[in-house]
C-alpha positions in Angstrom: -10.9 -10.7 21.1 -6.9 -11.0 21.7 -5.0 -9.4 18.3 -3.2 -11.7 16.3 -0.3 -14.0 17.7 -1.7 -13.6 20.8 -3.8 -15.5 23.7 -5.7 -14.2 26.2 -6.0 -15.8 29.5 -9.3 -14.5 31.6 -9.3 -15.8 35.8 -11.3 -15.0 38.5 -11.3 -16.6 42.4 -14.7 -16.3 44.7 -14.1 -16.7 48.1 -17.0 -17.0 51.0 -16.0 -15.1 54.2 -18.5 -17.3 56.0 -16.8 -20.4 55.4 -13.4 -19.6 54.3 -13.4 -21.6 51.1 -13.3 -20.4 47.5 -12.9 -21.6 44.3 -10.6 -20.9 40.8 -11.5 -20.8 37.3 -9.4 -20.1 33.9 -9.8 -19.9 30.6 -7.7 -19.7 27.8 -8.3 -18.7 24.3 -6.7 -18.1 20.5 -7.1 -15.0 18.7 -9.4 -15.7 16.9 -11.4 -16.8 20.3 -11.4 -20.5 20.2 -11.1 -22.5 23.6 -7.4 -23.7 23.9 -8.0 -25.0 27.7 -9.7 -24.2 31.7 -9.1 -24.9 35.0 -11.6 -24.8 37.8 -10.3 -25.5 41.4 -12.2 -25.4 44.8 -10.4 -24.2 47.3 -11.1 -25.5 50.7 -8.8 -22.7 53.5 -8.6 -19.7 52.6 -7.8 -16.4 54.2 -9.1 -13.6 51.9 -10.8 -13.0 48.3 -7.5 -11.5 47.7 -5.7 -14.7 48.4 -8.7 -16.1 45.7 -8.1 -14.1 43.1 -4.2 -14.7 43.3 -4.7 -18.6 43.6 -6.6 -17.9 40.2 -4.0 -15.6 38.3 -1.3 -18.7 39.0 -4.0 -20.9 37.5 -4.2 -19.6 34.6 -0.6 -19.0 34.0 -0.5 -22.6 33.8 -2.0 -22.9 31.2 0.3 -21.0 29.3 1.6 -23.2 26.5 5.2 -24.3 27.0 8.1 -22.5 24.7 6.3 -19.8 23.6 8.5 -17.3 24.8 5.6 -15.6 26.4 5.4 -11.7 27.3 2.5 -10.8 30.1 0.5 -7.9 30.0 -1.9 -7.3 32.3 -5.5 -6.0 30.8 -7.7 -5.5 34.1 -7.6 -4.6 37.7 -6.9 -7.5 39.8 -10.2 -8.2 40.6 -10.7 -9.2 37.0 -7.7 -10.3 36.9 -6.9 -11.0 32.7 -3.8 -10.9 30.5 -2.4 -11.4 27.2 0.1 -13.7 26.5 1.8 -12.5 22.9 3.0 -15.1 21.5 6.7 -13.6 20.5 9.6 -16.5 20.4 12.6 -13.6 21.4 10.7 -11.9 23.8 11.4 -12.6 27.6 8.6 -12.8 30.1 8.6 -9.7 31.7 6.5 -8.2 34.4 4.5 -5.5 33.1 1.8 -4.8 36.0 4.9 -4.3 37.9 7.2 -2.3 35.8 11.0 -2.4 37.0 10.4 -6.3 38.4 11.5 -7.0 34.8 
């Protein structure tokens, strides 16, 4: 479960090499694990699972609550691609899977 003040934000993209489709999904929860909001998208071209799992991190940083003042922090690789979103009003967004893209 996130820690307190905090969200956490779990994606994941599928993607068929056969067909070249794929398909999003999002979820967002509260600290205290309550459902906040999802997103599911099919994706109907698609190049790579890489591309997949991508199209699904975007995803679910939309659903990041507006004026927040959000910081990112990635959890898992990016094939489990999940993050926290801590919920800190003075605290820029900053990149921390890529550190010095700040």
């Amino acid at each position: 479960m996130p820690e307190e003040g905090t969200l956490k934000i779990n994606v994941d993209g599928a993607f068929s090499q056969e067909s070249g489709t794929g398909a999003t999904g999002a979820v967002l929860r509260g600290n205290s694990g309550n459902f906040l909001a999802t997103s599911a998208r099919w994706l109907e071209s698609l190049g790579s699972a890489l591309l997949a799992e991508a199209e699904a991190l975007w995803d679910g940083v939309q659903l990041i609550p507006e004026g927040i003042g959000e910081r990112i922090k990635c959890r898992d690789g990016f094939s489990k691609a999940s993050f926290v979103v801590e919920q800190q009003k003075e605290t820029p967004v900053r990149d921390h899977c890529n550190p010095g893209h700040n």
